[in-house]
C-alpha positions in Angstrom: 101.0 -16.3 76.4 99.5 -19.7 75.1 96.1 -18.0 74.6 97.3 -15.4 72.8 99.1 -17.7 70.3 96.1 -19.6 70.1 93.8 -16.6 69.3 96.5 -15.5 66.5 96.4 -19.3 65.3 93.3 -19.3 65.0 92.7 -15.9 63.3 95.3 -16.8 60.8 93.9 -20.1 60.0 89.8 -20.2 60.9 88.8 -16.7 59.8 89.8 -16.8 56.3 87.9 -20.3 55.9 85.1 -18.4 57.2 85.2 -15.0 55.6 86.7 -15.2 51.9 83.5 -17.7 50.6 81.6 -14.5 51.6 83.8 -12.2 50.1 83.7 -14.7 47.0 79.3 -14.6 46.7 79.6 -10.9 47.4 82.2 -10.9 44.0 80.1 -13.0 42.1 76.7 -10.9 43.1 78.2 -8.0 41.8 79.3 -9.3 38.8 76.2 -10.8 37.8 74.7 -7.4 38.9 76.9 -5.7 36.5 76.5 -8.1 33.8 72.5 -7.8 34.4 73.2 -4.0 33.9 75.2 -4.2 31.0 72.8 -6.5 29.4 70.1 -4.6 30.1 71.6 -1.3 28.2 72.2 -3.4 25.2 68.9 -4.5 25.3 67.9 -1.0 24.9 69.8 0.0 23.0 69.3 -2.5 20.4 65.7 -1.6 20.0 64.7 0.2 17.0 63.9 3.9 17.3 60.6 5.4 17.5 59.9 7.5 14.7 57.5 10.0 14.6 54.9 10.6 11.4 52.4 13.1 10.8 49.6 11.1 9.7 46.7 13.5 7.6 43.3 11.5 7.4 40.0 11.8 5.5 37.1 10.3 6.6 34.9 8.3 3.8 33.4 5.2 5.1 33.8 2.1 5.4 37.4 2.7 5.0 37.4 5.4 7.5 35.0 5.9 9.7 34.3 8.6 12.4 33.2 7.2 16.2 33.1 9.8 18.5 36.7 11.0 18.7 38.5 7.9 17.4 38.5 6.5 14.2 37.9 3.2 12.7 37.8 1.5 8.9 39.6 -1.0 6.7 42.2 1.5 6.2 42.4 2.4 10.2 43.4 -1.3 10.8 45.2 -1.2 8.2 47.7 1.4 9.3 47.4 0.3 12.7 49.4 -2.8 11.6 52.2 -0.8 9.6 52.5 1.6 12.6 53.2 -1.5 14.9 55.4 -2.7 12.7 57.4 0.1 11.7 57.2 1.5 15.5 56.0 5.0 14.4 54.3 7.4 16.8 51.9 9.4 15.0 50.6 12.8 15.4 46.9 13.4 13.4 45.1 16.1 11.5 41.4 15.5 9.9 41.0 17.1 6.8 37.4 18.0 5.0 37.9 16.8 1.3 40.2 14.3 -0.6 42.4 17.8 -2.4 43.0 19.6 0.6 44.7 16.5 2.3 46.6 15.2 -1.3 47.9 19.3 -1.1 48.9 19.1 2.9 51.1 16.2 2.5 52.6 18.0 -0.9 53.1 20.7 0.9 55.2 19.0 3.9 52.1 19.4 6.3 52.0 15.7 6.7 53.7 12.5 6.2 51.4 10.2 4.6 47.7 10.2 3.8 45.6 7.7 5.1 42.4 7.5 3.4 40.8 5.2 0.1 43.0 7.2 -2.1 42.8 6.1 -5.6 46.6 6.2 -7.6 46.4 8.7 -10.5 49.1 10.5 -12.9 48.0 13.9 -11.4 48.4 12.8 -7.8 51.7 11.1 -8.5 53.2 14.9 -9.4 52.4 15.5 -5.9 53.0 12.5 -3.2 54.3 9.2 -4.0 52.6 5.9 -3.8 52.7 2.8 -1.7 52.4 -0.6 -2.7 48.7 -0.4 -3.7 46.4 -2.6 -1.2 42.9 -2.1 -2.9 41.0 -3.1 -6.3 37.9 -0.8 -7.1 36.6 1.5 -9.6 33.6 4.1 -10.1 30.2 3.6 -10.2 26.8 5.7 -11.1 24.2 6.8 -7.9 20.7 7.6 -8.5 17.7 9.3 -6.7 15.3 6.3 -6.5 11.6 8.0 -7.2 8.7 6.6 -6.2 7.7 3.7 -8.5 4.7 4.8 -10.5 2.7 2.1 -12.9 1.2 2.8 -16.0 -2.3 3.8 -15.1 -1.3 6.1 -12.4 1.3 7.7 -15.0 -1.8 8.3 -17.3 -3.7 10.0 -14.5 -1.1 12.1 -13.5 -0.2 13.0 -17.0 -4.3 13.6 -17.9 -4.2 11.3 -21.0 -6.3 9.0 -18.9 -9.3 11.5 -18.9 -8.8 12.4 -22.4 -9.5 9.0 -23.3 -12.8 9.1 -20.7 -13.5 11.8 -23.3 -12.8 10.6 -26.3 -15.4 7.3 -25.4 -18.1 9.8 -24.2 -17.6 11.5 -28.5 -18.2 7.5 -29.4 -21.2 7.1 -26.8 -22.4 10.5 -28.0 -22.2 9.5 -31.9 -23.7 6.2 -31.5 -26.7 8.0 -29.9 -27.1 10.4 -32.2 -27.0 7.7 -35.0 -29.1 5.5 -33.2 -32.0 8.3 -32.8 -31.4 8.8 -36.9 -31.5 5.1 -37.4 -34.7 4.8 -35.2 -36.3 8.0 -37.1 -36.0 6.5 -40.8 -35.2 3.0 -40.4 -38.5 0.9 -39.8 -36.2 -2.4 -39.8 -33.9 -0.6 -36.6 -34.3 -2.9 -33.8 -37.0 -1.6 -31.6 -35.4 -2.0 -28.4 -33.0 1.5 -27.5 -30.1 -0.9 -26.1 -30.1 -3.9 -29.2 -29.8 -0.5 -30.8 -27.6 1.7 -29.3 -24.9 -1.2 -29.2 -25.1 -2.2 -32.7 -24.6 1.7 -33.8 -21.7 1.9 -31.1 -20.2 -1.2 -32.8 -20.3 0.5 -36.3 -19.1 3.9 -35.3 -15.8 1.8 -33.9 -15.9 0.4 -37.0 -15.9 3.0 -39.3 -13.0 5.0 -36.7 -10.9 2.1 -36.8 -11.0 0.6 -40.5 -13.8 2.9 -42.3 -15.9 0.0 -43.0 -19.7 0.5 -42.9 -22.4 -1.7 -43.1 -23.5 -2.1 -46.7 -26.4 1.1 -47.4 -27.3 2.7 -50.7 -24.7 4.9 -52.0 -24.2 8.8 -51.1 -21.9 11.0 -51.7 -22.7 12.8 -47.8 -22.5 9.4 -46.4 -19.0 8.9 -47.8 -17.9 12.1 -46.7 -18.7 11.6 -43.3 -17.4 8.3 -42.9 -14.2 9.1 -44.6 -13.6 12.1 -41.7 -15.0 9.9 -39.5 -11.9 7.1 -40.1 -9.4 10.2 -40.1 -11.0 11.2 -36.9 -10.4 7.5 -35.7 -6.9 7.0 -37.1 -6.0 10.4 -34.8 -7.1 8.8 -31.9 -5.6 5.5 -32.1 -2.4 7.3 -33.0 -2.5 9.2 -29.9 -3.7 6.5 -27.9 -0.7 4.4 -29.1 1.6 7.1 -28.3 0.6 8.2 -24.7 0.3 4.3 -23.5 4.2 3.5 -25.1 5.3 6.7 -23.7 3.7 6.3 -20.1 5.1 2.6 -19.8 8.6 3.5 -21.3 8.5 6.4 -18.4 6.7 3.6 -15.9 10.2 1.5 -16.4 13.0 4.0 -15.6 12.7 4.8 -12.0 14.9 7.3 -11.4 15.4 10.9 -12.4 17.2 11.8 -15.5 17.0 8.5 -16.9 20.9 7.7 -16.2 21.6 3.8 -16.7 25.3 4.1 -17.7 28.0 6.0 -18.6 27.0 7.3 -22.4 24.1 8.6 -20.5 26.1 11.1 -18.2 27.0 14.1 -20.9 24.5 16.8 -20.6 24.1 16.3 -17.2 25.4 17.7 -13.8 27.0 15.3 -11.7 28.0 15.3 -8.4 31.8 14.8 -7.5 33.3 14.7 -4.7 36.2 17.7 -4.6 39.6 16.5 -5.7 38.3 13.1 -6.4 39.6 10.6 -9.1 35.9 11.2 -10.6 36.2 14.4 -10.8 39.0 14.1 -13.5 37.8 11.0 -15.1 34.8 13.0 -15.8 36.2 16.4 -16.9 38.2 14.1 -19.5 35.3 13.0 -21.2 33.7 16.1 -21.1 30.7 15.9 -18.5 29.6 18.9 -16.8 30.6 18.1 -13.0 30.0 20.4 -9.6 31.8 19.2 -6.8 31.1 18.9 -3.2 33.5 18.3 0.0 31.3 16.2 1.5 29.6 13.1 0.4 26.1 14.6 2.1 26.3 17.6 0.5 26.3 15.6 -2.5 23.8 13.2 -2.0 21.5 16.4 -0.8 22.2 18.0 -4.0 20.9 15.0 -5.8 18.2 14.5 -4.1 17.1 18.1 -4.6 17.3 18.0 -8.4 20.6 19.9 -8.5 22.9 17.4 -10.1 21.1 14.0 -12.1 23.2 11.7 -10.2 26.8 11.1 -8.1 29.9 9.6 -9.9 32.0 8.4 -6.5 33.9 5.2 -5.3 31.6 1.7 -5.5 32.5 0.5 -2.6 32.1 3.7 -0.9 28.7 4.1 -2.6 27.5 0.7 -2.3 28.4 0.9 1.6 26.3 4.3 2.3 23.6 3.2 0.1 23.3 0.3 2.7 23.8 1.8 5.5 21.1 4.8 4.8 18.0 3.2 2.9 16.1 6.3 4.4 18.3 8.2 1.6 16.6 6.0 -1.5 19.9 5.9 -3.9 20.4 3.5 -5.8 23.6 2.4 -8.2 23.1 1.6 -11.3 25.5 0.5 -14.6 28.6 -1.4 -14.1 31.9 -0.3 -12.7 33.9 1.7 -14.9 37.7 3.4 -14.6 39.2 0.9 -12.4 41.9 2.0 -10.1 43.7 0.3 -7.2 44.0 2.4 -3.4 47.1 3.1 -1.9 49.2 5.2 1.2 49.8 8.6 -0.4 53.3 10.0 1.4 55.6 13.3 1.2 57.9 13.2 -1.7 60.5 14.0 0.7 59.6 11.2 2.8 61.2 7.8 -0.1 62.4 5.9 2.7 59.1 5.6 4.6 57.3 5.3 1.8 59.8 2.5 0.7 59.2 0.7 4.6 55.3 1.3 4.3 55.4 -0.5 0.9 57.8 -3.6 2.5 55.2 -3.7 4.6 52.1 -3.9 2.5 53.7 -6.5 0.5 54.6 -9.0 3.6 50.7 -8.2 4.3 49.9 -9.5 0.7 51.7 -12.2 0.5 51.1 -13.8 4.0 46.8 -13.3 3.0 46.4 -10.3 5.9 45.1 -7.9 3.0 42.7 -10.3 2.0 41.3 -11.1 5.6 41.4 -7.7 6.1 39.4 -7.1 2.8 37.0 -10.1 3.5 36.3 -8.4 6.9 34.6 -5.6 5.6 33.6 -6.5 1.8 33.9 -10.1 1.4 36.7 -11.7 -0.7 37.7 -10.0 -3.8 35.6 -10.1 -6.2 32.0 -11.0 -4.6 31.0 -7.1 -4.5 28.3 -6.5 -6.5 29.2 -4.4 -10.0 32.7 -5.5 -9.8 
């Protein structure tokens, strides 16, 4: 009886000592469990939303640039950061020219366009514009010809062996009068070379100025030497001619003889289709032929198709660099200015609006000029600008 009290004692008075502390962590585990959960959700929950963008692309480097199946560029980075930013997931379609992809994202094919896409009136019907994020303008390519100097220019052109002929008439004259001279004149220097020179002298003489040593008067003497100078007046004329033309032609060393601008009516000139050049140009009324490719245009200048290319500087500048095997050169200074930006769906304001936000933080924290010097140098080292 005792040790049954005992036993109910001590379950009454040991055994909750012992077992509600455990009951108590157990509580307080699954609270913070829960609390871990619900914190956990919120957290979730809280982040933003991934949106999804259709993202249209053309490639034109530097600013885009095709390596294998990815791409790369200024403007690839570029849009890397306002994708990371912005938390888009994007889904991307090449396209082949600059009008097809301005068309695609008017038509609702894709969101924005991300390419060096210059900011024009015509455009702006279509898509609207970011926050522009580049400076540049257009610039004049050229087919660099072999550089040929003046005497080769002559050869090629045959003045060079008219002139051998036209000193073989002197030699020949000078020896005829010499033999004359020789026949009647016993005062004529005996020796044939004293002779032959001084005759030589005079028949240069006579061709250039119509002077003549002092002789007795005749009226067949004055005739002669009076076609003689009109024969020698001819000559130098021509010779005057031929040598200022060959040297002008000696110091333009490209095809066409484009330098500038004014020089571009009259001419075809290679566009690229749907280009900001392409419009510029038709506006001042230049005879353009446009291409979808940059290679197809470069092949059609270097074939004598078009005089020259009207494209992007930088664009230009870079290709020129990167294939001297292609010999272009650029020449003039830059002309229509016009600033780059994101082309996007008129139906798509708000992401345009968040892209531009965006672009502007960029600016004003320097990551658009980093990202500029990176590729070009700082703003405003680029040759022609």
């Amino acid at each position: 009886m005792r040790v049954r009290q005992r036993l109910t004692l001590w379950g009454r008075l040991v055994l909750p000592s012992l077992i509600l502390p455990r009951l108590g962590c157990l509580a307080v585990l699954a609270m913070l469990s829960t609390t871990t959960m619900i914190s956990a959700v919120a957290v979730e929950s809280a982040k933003p939303e991934r949106k999804a963008c259709r993202v249209g692309i053309y490639v034109n480097p530097p600013f885009v640039v095709r390596d294998n199946d990815e791409c790369t560029g200024m403007v690839i980075d570029l849009w890397r950061e306002v994708v990371s930013r912005l938390n888009l997931v994007c889904d991307y379609t090449e396209y082949n020219s600059l009008g097809s992809l301005v068309d695609a994202a008017w038509a609702g094919e894709v969101d924005v366009c991300v390419t060096n896409l210059a900011v024009t009136s015509e455009r702006a019907q279509k898509v609207v514009f970011t926050y522009p994020w580049f400076d540049s303008g257009l610039r004049i390519a050229v087919p660099v010809r072999e550089h040929v100097g003046l005497w080769q220019r002559l050869l090629r052109s045959g003045h060079a062996y008219a002139y051998l002929l036209l000193f073989l008439l002197f030699v020949g004259v000078a020896l005829v009068a010499t033999v004359i001279r020789r026949w009647y004149d016993a005062g004529f220097p005996h020796s044939w070379l004293d002779g032959f020179t001084t005759r030589l002298k005079a028949v240069i003489s006579v061709a250039k100025s119509g002077e003549l040593p002092s002789h007795k008067p005749s009226w067949l003497r004055n005739i002669l030497v009076s076609a003689w100078m009109i024969c020698g007046m001819a000559i130098l004329a021509y010779i005057t001619s031929t040598v200022t033309s060959a040297m002008t032609a000696a110091s333009i060393r490209h095809e066409g003889g484009i330098v500038e601008l004014a020089d571009l009516p009259g001419k075809n000139v290679a566009v690229l289709t749907g280009s900001g050049a392409e419009g510029y140009l038709g506006q001042l009324g230049v005879h353009v032929l446009g291409y979808d490719t940059r290679e197809e245009a470069v092949s059609a200048m270097k074939s004598g198709n078009v005089a020259g290319l009207v494209a992007d500087s930088a664009v230009r500048q870079y290709y020129a660099a990167k294939h001297p095997e292609k010999q272009i050169a650029l020449t003039g200074q830059l002309f229509h200015k016009y600033k780059f930006a994101f082309a996007v769906d008129r139906r798509r304001i708000e992401l345009a609006d968040a892209i531009s936000v965006v672009l502007i933080d960029m600016h004003e924290s320097g990551g658009l000029a980093n990202l500029h010097a990176r590729y070009f140098g700082r703003p405003g080292t680029r040759s022609g600008e």
